[in-house]
N, C-alpha and C positions, 0 to 999 in steps of 0.2 A: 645475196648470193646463196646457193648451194640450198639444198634439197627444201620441203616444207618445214623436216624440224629444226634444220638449221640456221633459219630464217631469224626465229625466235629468241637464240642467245646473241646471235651478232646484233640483234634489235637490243637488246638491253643494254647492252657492252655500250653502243653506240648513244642510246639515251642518258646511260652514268656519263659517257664520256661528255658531252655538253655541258650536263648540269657539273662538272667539276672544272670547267675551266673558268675562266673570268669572263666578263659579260652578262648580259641578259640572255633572257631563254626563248625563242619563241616553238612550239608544239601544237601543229595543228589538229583542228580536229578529227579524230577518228585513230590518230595513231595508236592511241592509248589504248586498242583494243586489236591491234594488228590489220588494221583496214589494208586487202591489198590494191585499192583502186583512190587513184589522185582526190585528195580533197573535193568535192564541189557547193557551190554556196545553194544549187537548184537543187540539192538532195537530201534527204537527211543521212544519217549515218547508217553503214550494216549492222546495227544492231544485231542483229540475227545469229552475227558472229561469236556472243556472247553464249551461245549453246553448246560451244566446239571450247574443251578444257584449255587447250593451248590461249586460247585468246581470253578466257575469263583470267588467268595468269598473269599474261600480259595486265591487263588492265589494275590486279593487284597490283603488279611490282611496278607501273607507274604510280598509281596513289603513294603509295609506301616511297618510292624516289622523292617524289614531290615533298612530303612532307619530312624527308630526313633534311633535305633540301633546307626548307626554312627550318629547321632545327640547329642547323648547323651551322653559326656563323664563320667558319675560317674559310667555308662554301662562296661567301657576298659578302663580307666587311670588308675587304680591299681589293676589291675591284678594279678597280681604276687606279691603283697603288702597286706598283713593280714589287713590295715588298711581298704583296700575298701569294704570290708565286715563287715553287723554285724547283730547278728540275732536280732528280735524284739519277735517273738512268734516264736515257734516251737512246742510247746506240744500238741497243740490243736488235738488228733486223733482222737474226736469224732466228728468234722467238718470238719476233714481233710483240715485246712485251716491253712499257714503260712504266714508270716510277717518278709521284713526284712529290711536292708537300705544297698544302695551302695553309694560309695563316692566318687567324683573326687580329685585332689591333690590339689585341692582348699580349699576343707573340704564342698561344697555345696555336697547334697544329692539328691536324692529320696527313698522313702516307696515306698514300692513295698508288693504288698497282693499277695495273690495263694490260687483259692479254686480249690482242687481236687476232690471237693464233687458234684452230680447232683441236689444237695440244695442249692436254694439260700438262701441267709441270708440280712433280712429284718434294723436290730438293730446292728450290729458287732462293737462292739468296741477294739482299739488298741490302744497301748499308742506311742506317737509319742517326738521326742528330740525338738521341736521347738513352743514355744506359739505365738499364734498367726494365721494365715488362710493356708489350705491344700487344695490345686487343680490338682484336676484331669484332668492328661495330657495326658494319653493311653488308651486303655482297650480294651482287645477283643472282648467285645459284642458288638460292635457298629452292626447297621443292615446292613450296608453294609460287613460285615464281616459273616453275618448272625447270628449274635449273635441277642436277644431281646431288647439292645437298651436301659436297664438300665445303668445310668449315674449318677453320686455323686456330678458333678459340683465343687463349694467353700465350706470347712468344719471349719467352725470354732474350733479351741482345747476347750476344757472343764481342770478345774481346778480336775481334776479325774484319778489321778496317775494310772497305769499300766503297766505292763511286764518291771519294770522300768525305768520308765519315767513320771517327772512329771505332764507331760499333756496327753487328750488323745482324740481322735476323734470316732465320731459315723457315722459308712458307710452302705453301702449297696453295696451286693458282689453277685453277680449272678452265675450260675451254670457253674461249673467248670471255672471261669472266673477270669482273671488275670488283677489289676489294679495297677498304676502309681500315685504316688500321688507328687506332689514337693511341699514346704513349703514355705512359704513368714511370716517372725519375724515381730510380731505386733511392732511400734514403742514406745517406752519409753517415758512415758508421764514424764517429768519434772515435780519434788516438786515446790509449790513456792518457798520456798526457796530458791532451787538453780537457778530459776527465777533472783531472786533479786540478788543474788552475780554473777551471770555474768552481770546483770545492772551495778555492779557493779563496776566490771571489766574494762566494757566497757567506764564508765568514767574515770576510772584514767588511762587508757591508752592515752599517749601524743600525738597530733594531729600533723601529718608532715605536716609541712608548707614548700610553693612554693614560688618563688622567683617569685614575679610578674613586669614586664618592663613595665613601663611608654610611650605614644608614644610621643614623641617632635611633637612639634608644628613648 
């Protein structure tokens, strides 16, 4: 939909959104370069197209998909496993914008955002399952993708429950634009107290002692 350069970001948006859901992928040939005429097996591809910057783009931010893709197992280790999925927002129709997490068998994740809207969103906040910092590992705007190059970098959580979840973060989401986010758990700062009973600990714990040899004279 919508004009030539428009064409472009709802192409990516729509490319991440596949490869994040569960299943297999199929991508025929030529998309990878914004082909705009139906596949055929009698022809070879427009190459041609490759001359026009929009479509050299394209064809980077396919490869670079593809292989975050296999890089990324919480992407395809539970597939076919209810567990690897889960949604974070889904109602949002007036931003047309969802939110959800995939999981590998490990139980590490990533958040994963999807705006289908031509609005970027300046303040967007999501609640997320992990206190502590959110970084942004993908996203299709990058400029070499020809996207504008908006970037969320490290997100601290905020202590501001939503879409149930006790914590939640504040991003920024570009138009039609689809971002990656992976979590790192703040560490757990120790009571004094329990300070002091492992001091504790640590002294009654009995010293093994070595058998030391003497050298003759």
């Amino acid at each position: 939909n919508g004009d030539y350069e428009q064409k472009f970001p709802q192409a990516r948006a729509m490319y991440a959104y596949m490869m994040l859901h569960p299943g297999k992928k199929l991508n025929f040939m030529g998309n990878e370069i914004g082909q705009f005429r139906e596949w055929d097996e009698k022809r070879e591809q427009d190459w041609n197209l490759l001359d026009y910057p929009a479509h050299r783009q394209m064809q980077a931010y396919v490869k670079a998909l593809n292989h975050f893709y296999l890089a990324t197992p919480q992407l395809w280790e539970q597939d076919t496993d209810w567990r690897g999925f889960e949604w974070i927002s889904h109602e949002d129709n007036r931003n047309n914008i969802i939110a959800f997490r995939r999981v590998a068998k490990d139980g590490s994740d990533i958040v994963v955002v999807v705006n289908f809207s031509p609005e970027e969103q300046q303040e967007y906040r999501i609640g997320v399952p992990i206190t502590g910092t959110y970084e942004e590992i993908f996203t299709s705007d990058k400029t070499e993708f020809g996207g504008s190059g908006m970037a969320n970098g490290k997100l601290k959580t905020e202590n501001k429950p939503m879409h149930g979840q006790e914590q939640s973060i504040v991003l920024k989401i570009p138009r039609f634009g689809v971002l990656f986010f992976k979590g790192k758990a703040r560490a757990k700062r120790r009571t004094k107290a329990e300070i002091e009973a492992a001091k504790a600990a640590a002294a009654k714990k009995p010293v093994k002692r070595t058998r030391s040899t003497k050298a003759v004279a």
